[in-house]
N, C-alpha and C positions, 0 to 999 in steps of 0.2 A: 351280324344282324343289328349290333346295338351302333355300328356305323354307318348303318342304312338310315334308323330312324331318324340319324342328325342330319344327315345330309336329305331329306325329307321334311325334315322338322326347319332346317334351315333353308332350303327352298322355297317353303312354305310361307316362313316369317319375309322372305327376302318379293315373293310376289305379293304379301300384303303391304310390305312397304314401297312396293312401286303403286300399287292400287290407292294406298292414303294420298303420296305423293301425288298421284294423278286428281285425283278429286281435291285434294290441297289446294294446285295451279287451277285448277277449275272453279275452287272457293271464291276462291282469291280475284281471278278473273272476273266473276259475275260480281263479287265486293267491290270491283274498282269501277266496275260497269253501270250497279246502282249509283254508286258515291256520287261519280258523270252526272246522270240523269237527275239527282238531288240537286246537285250543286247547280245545275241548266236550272231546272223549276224553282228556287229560290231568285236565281239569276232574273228570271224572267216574271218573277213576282214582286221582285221590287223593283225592276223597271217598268211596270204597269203602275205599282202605287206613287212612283215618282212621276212618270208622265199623268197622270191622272191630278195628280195635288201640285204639280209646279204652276200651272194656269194659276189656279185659284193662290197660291200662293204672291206670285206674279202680280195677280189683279188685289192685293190688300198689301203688298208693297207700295204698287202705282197708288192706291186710296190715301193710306199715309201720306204719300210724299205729296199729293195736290194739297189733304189737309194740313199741313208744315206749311207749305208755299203759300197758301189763302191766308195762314197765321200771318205770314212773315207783310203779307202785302196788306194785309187789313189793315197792321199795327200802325202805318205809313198814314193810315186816314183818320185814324182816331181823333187825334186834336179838332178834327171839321165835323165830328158827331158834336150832337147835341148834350148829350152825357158829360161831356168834358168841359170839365167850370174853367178854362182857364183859355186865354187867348190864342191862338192856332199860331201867329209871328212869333207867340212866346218861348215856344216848346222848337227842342232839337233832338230827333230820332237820332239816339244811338244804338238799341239793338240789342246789345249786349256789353256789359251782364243786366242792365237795366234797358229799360225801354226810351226813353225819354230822361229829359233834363227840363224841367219848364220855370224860365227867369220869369217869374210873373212881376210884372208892369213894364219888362223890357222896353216893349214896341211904343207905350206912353212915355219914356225917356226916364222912367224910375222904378228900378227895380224893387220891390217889396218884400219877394224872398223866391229861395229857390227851390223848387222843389223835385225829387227823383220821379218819374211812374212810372210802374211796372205792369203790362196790361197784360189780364189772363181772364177767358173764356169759360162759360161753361160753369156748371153747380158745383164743380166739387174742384175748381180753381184755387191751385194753393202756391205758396212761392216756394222754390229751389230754395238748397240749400246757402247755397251763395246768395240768393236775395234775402234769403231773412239775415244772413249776419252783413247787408247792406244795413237792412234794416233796422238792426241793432248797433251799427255803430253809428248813424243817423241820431237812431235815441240817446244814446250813449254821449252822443256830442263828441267823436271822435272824427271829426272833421274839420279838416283843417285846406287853408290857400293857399298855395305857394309859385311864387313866380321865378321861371327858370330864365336866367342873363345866359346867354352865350357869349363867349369872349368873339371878339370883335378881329375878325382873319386877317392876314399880313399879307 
């Protein structure tokens, strides 16, 4: 009798672990089946907010770049405003890292002195790094002339 109840008892244990195991693979299945469907609706929510915000993105790239480019072409006209005390012949657009070089009395046949300008727009117009230790070696009187010979080719 008492090897009836194991092989009963063990029957018993052995169709519950086919029953776990079947609802296991079935767990399991619907677990991969959500994770799918998550991973689609993330998928397709950030390609709504990227289609959505790349335009606008798009169109304050292009804003920048005309504002740059207006900089870049205004600075070219500076010398012929009215604001600008110094003779328009005088001055030579360099660009970078300063704006201008202006020989003042150049075009009169006597230079007077030379001065750097750096033109900048706008209330709250300030100089780059690089400009202000232009500027400071200007004050500083850490400028100097030097004329370069080239040897003469054979």
């Amino acid at each position: 009798m008492g090897d009836l109840v194991e092989i009963v008892f063990a029957f018993i244990f052995f169709i519950l672990m086919i029953v776990f195991l079947i609802a296991w693979i079935n767990i399991r299945g619907k677990y991969h089946e959500l994770l799918g469907q998550i991973e689609a609706r993330a998928l397709y929510l950030f390609e709504s907010w990227r289609n959505s915000y790349e335009e606008e993105i798009r169109q304050d790239a292009i804003r920048r770049s005309q504002a740059v480019l207006l900089g870049k072409i205004t600075e070219h006209f500076i010398p012929y405003l009215p604001m600008f005390k110094y003779n328009p012949k005088d001055a030579r657009f360099i660009g970078s890292p300063i704006d201008f070089i202006v020989f003042d009395g150049l075009s009169e046949g006597e230079i007077r002195k030379i001065v750097l300008v750096e033109v900048k727009a706008g209330k709250s117009a300030q100089l780059t790094r690089r400009e202000r230790q232009i500027a400071n070696a200007i004050k500083n009187k850490a400028v100097d002339f030097e004329m370069v010979t080239l040897p003469e080719s054979q």
